[in-house]
Rosetta silent file (secondary structure, phi, psi, omega in degrees, C-alpha in Angstrom):
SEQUENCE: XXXXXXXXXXXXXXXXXXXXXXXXXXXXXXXXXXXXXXXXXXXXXXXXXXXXXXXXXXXXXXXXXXXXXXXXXXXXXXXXXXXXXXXXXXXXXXXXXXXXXXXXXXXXXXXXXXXXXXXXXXXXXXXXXXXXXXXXXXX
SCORE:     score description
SCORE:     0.000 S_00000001
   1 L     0.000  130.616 -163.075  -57.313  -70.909   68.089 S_00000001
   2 L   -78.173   82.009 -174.845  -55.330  -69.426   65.428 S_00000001
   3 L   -96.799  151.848 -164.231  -55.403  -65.168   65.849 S_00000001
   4 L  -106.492   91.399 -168.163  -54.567  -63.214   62.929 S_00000001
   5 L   -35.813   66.620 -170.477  -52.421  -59.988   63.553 S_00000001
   6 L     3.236  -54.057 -178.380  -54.859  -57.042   62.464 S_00000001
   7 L   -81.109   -6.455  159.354  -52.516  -54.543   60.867 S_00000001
   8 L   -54.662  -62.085  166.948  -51.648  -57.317   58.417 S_00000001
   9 H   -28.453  -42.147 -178.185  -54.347  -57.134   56.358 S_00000001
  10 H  -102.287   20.341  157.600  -53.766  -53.231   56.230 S_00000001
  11 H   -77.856  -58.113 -169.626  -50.111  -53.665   55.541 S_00000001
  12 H   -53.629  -67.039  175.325  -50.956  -55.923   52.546 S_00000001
  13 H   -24.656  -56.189  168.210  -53.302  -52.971   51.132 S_00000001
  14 H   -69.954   -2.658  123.623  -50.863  -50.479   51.472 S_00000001
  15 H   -18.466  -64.082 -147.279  -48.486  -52.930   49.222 S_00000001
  16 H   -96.033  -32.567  171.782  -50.852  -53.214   46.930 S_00000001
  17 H   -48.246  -67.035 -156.533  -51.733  -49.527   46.544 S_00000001
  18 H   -81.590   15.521  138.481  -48.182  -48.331   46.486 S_00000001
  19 H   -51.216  -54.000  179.522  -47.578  -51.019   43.965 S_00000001
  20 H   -61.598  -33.673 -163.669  -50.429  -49.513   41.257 S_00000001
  21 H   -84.003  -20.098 -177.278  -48.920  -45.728   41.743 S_00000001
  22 H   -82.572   -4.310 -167.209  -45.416  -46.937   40.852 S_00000001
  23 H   -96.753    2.056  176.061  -46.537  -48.140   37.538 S_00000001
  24 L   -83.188  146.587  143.372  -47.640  -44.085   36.977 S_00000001
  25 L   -17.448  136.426  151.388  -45.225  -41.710   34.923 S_00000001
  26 L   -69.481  119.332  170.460  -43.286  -39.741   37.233 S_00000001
  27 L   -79.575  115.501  174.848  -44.814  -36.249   37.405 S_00000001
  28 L  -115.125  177.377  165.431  -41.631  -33.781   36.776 S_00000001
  29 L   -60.010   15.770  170.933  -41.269  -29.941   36.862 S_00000001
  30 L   -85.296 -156.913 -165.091  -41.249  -29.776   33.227 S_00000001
  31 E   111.725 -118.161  178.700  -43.788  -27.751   31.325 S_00000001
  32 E  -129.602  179.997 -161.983  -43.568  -24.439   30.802 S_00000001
  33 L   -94.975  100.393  154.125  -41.098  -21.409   31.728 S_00000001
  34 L   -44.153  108.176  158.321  -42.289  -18.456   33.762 S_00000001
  35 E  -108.781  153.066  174.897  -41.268  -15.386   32.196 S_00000001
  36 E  -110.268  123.186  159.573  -41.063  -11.695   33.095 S_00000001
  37 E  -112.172  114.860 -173.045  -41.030   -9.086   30.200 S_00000001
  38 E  -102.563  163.867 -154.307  -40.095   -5.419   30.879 S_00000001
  39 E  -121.628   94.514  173.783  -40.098   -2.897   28.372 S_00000001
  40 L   -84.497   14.080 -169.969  -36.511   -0.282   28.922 S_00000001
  41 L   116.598  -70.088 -175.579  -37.152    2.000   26.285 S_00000001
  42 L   -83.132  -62.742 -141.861  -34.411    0.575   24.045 S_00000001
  43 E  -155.311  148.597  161.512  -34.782   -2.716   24.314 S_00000001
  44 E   -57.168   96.878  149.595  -37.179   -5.657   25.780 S_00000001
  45 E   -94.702  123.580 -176.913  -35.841   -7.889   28.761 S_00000001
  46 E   -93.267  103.392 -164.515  -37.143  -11.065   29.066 S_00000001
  47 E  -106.433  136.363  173.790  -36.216  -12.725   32.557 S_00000001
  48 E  -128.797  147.215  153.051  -36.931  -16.699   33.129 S_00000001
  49 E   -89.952  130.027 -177.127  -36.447  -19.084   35.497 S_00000001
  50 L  -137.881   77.096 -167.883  -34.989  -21.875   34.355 S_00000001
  51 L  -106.934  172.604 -124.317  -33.194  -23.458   37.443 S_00000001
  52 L    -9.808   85.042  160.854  -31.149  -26.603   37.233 S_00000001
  53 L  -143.592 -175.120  165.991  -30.233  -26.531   34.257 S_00000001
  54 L   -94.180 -162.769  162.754  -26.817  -25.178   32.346 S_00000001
  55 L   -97.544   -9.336  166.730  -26.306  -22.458   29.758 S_00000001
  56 L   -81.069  -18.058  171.519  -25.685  -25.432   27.804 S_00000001
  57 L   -89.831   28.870  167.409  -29.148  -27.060   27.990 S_00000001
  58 E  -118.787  134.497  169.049  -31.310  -23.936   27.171 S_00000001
  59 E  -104.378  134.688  163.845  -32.095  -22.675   23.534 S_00000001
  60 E  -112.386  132.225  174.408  -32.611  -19.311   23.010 S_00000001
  61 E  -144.777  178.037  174.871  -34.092  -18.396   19.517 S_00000001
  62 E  -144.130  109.296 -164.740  -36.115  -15.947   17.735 S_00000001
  63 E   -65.982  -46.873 -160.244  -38.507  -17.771   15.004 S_00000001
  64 E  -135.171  158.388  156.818  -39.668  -14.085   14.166 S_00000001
  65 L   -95.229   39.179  159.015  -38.939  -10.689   15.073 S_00000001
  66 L  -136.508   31.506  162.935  -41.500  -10.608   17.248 S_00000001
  67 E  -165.390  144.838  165.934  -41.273  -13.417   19.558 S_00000001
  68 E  -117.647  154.840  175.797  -38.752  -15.578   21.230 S_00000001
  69 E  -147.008  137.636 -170.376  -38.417  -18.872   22.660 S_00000001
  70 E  -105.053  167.840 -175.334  -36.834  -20.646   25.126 S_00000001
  71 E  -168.448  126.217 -169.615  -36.803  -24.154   25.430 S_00000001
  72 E  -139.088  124.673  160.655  -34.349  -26.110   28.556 S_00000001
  73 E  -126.832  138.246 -162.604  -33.511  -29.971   28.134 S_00000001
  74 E  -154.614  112.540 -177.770  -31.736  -31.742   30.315 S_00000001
  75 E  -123.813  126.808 -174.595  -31.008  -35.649   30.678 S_00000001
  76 L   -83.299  125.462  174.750  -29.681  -37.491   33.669 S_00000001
  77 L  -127.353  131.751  175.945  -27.561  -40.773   32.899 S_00000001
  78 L  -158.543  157.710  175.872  -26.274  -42.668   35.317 S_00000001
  79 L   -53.145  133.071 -163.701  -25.290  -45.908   36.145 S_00000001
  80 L   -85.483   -5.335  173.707  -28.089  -48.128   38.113 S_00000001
  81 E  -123.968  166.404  175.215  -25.303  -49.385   40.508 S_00000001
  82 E   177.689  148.314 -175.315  -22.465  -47.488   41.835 S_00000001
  83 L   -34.917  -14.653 -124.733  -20.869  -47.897   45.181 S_00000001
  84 L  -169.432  -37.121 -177.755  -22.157  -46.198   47.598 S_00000001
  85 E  -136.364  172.512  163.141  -26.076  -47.132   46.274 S_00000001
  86 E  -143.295  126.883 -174.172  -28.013  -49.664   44.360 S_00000001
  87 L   -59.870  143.134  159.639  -31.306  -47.933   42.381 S_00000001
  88 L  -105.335  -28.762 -168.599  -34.462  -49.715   43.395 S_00000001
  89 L  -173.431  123.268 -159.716  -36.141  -47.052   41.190 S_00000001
  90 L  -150.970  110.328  159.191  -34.527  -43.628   39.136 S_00000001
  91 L  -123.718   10.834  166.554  -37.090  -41.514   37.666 S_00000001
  92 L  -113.498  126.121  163.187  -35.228  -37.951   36.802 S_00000001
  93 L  -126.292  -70.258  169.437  -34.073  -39.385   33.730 S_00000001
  94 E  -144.835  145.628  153.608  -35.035  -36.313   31.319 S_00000001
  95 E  -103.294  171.437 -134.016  -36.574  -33.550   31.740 S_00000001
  96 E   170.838   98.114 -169.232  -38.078  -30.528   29.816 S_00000001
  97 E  -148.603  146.621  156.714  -39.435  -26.942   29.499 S_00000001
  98 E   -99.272  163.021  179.621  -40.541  -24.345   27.164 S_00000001
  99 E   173.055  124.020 -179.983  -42.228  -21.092   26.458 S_00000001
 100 E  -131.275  143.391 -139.022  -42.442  -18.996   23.513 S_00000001
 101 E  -130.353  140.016 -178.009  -43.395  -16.067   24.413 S_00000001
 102 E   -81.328  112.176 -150.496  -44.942  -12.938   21.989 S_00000001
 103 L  -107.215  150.295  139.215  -43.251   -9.442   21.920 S_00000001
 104 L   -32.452  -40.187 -170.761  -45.068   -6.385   21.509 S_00000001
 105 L  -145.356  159.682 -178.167  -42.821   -4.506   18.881 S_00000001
 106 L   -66.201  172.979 -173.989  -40.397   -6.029   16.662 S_00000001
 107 E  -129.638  162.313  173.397  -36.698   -6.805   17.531 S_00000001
 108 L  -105.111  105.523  158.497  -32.825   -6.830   16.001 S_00000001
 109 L   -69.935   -2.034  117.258  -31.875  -10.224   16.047 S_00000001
 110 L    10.617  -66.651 -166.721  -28.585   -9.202   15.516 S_00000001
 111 L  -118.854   18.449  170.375  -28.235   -7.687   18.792 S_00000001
 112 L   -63.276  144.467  166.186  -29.674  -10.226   20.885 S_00000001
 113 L  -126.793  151.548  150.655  -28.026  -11.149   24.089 S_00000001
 114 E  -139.226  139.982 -178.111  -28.300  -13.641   26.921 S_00000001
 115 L  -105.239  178.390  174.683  -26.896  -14.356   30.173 S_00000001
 116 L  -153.685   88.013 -171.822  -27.516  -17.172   32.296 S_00000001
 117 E  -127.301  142.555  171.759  -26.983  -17.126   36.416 S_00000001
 118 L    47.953   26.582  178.004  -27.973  -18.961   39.003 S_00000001
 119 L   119.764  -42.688 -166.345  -30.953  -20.136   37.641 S_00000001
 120 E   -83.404  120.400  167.885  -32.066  -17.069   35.938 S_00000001
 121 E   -93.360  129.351 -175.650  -32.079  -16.603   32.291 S_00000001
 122 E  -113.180  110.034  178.615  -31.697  -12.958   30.982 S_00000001
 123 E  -125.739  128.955  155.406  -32.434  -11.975   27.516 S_00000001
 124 E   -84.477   75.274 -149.138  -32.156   -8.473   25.716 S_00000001
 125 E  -100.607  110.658 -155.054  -33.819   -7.833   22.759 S_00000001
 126 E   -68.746  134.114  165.951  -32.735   -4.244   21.128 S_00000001
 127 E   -61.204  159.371  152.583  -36.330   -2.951   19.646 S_00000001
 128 L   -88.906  150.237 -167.734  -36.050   -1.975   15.714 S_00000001
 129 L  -101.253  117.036 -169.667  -35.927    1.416   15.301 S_00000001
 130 L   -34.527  136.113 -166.541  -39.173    2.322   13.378 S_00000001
 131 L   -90.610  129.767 -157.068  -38.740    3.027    9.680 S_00000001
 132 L   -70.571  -37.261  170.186  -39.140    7.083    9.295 S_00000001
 133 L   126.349 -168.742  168.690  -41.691    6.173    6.491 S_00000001
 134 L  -133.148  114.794  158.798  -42.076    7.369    3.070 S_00000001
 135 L   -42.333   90.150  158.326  -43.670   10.900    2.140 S_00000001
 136 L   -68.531   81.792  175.264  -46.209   10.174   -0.480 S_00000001
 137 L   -42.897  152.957  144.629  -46.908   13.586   -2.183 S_00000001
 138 L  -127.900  154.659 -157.152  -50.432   14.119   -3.176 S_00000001
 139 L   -76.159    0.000    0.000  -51.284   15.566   -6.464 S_00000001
């Protein structure tokens, strides 16, 4: 009589499961960018995380003067062999995050700044300084 190991059968399943899930998209961190915005007086700052990335793969712009947006792209290329490994499977390829985010009071875009450290993106956006009006007499 012929016996059959047991845990084959649940070997082959788990095969065949982690076969169907490799044929899913990789789920990456992109999406969108947690920002903080404090209000100095003077000026807005708008602090993000953006971390691995550069200062060259982040845009900072301002569509309007009342809102800005960041947006961090970043694409990995590399070789599927290389000495020291051979890929079976390489899914950070590119990645990809955004956020545009709505200011309270208008801005100079002029006198925008940004830094970029460690992760953290820093932006300063000098408020406009409110237009004194115009006196209308009335008659």
């Amino acid at each position: 009589m012929d016996r059959q190991n047991p845990f084959e059968e649940i070997d082959r399943l788990f095969d065949r499961i982690s076969s169907e899930f490799s044929e899913l998209p990789a789920a990456g961190p992109g999406g969108s960018v947690a920002v903080d915005v404090a209000d100095t007086g003077e000026a807005f700052e708008v602090t993000a995380d953006v971390p691995g990335y550069t200062s060259d793969d982040i845009d900072v712009t301002l569509p309007d003067p009342r809102t800005v947006r960041i947006a961090a792209s970043q694409e990995t290329t590399s070789e599927t062999e290389d000495e020291d490994h051979q890929y079976l499977r390489q899914e950070r390829t590119r990645r990809s995050m955004s956020r545009t985010v709505p200011l309270p009071d208008r801005v100079e875009k002029e006198s925008a700044e940004a830094s970029y450290d460690n992760g953290v993106l820093t932006i300063t956006l000098p408020k406009q300084e409110a237009n004194e009006g115009t006196d209308i007499p009335v008659n």
